[in-house]
C-alpha positions as CSV (number, residue, x, y, z in Angstrom):
1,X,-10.3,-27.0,4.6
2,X,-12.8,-24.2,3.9
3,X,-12.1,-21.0,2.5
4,X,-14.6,-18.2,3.6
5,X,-15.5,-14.5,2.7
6,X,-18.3,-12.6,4.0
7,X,-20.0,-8.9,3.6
8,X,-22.5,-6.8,5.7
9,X,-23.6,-3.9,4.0
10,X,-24.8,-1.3,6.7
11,X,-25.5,2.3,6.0
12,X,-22.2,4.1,4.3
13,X,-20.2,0.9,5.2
14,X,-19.2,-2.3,4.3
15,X,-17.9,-4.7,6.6
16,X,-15.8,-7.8,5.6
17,X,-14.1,-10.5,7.0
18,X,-12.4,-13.2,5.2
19,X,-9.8,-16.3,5.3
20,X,-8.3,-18.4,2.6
21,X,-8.8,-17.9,-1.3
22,X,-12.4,-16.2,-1.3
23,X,-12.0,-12.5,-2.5
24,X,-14.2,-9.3,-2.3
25,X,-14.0,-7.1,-5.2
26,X,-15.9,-3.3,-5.4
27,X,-17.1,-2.4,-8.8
28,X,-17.6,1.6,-8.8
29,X,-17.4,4.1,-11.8
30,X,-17.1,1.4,-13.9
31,X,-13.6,0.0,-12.3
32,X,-13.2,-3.6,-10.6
33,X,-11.1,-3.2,-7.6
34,X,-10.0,-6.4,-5.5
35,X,-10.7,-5.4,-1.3
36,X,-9.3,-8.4,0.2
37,X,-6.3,-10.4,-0.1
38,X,-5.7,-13.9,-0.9
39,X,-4.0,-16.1,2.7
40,X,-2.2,-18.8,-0.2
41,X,1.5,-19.5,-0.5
42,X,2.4,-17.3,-2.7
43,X,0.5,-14.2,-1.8
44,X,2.1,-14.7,1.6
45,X,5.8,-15.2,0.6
46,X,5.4,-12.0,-1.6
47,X,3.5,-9.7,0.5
48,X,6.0,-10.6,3.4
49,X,9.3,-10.1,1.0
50,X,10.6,-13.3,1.6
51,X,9.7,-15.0,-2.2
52,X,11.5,-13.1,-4.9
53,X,9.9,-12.5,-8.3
54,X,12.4,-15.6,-9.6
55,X,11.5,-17.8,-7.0
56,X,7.6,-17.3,-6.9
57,X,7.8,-19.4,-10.6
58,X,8.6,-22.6,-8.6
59,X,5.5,-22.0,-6.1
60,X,3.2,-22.0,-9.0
61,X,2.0,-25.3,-8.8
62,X,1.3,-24.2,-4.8
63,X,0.3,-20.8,-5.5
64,X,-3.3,-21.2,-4.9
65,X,-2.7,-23.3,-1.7
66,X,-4.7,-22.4,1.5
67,X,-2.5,-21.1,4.3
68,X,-5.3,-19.6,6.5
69,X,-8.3,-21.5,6.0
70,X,-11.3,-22.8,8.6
71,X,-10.7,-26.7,9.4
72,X,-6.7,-26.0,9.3
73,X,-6.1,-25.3,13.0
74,X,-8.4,-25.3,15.7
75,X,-8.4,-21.9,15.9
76,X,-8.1,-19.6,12.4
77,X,-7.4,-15.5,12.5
78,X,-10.2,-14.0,10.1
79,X,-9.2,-10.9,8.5
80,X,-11.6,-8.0,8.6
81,X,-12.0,-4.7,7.5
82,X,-14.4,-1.8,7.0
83,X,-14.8,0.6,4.4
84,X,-16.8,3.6,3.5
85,X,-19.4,2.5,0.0
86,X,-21.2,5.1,-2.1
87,X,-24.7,4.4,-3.7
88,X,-24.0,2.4,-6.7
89,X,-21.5,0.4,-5.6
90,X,-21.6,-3.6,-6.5
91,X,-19.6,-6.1,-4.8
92,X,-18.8,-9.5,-5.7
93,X,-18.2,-12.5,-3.1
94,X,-16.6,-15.0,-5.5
95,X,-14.4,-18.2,-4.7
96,X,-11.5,-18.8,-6.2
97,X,-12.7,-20.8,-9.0
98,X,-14.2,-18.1,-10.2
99,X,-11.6,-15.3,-10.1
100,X,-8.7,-17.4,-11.1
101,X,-10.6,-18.5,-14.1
102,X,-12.0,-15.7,-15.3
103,X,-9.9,-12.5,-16.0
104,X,-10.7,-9.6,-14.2
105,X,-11.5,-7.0,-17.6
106,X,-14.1,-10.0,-18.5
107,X,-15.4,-9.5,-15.1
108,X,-15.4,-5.5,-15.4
109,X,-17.3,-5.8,-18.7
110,X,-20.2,-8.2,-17.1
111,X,-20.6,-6.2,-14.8
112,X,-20.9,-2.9,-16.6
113,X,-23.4,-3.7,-19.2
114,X,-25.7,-5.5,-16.7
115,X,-27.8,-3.3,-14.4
116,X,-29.5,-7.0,-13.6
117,X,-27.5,-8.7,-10.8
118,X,-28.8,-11.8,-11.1
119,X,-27.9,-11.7,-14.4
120,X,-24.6,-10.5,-14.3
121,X,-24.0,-13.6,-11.6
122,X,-25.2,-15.6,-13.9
123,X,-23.1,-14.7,-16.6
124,X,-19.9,-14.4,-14.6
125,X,-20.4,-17.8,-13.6
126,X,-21.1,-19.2,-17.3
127,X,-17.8,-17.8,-18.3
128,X,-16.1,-19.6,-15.1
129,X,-17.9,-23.1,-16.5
130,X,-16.7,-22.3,-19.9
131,X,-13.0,-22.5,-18.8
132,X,-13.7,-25.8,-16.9
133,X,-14.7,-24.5,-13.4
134,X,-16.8,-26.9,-11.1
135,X,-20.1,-26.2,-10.3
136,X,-19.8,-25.9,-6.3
137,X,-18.4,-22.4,-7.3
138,X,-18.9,-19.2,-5.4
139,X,-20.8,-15.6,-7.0
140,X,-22.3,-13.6,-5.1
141,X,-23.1,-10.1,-6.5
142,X,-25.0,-6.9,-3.8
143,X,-25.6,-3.6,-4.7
144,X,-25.4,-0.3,-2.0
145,X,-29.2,1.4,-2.3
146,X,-29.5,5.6,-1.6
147,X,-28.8,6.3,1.9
């Protein structure tokens, strides 16, 4: 089972399609915002009302479970979606091993005091390895140019 996330960057837009646990997030004016949602077991039962608050405690130990991932069916629905950027703007491409490891203010603070993405990808995924997170881990960090 393969989880996947992707981003085109086009002039004033950005484009992305996604299925499973990957996430897009937009950093702009110094906020982290999360674009896509998660297709897992939980994030299903909530979003669709039918897992109560009580109930989603005994789904944690399945709460990061695939539901929509490629190699599950023969044929998988990829979520996509299109949005309007602004110079400036940074996204991140990250795996789950990344943002369920590493909380999203620590993220928000690596990315604000580094101008360098590289850096910042770097870093992001140092703090990942320091809670235990494999190395096959997804971070991928692009910036929107002037128009």
């Amino acid at each position: 089972m393969t989880s996947f996330a992707g981003l085109l960057l086009a002039p004033g837009a950005a484009c992305m399609a996604y299925s499973g646990d990957m996430r897009v997030y937009r950093f702009r004016g110094g906020r982290l915002e999360e674009r896509t949602g998660d297709d897992t077991v939980l994030d299903s039962g909530v979003s669709a009302g039918t897992v109560s608050p009580d109930a989603s405690a005994n789904l944690i130990r399945l709460a990061n479970t695939a539901t929509r991932a490629l190699g599950c069916e023969a044929a998988v629905e990829v979520k996509t979606q299109v949005e309007r950027t602004e110079p400036g703007d940074i996204f991140l491409v990250c795996s789950g091993d990344l943002w369920g490891s590493v909380p999203e203010h620590r993220i928000t603070g690596i990315l604000a005091a580094h101008d360098e993405l590289r850096l910042a990808a770097g870093l992001l995924m140092d703090c990942a390895h320091e809670h235990g997170e494999p190395e096959q881990m997804t971070c991928i960090l692009a910036r929107v140019g002037d128009i």
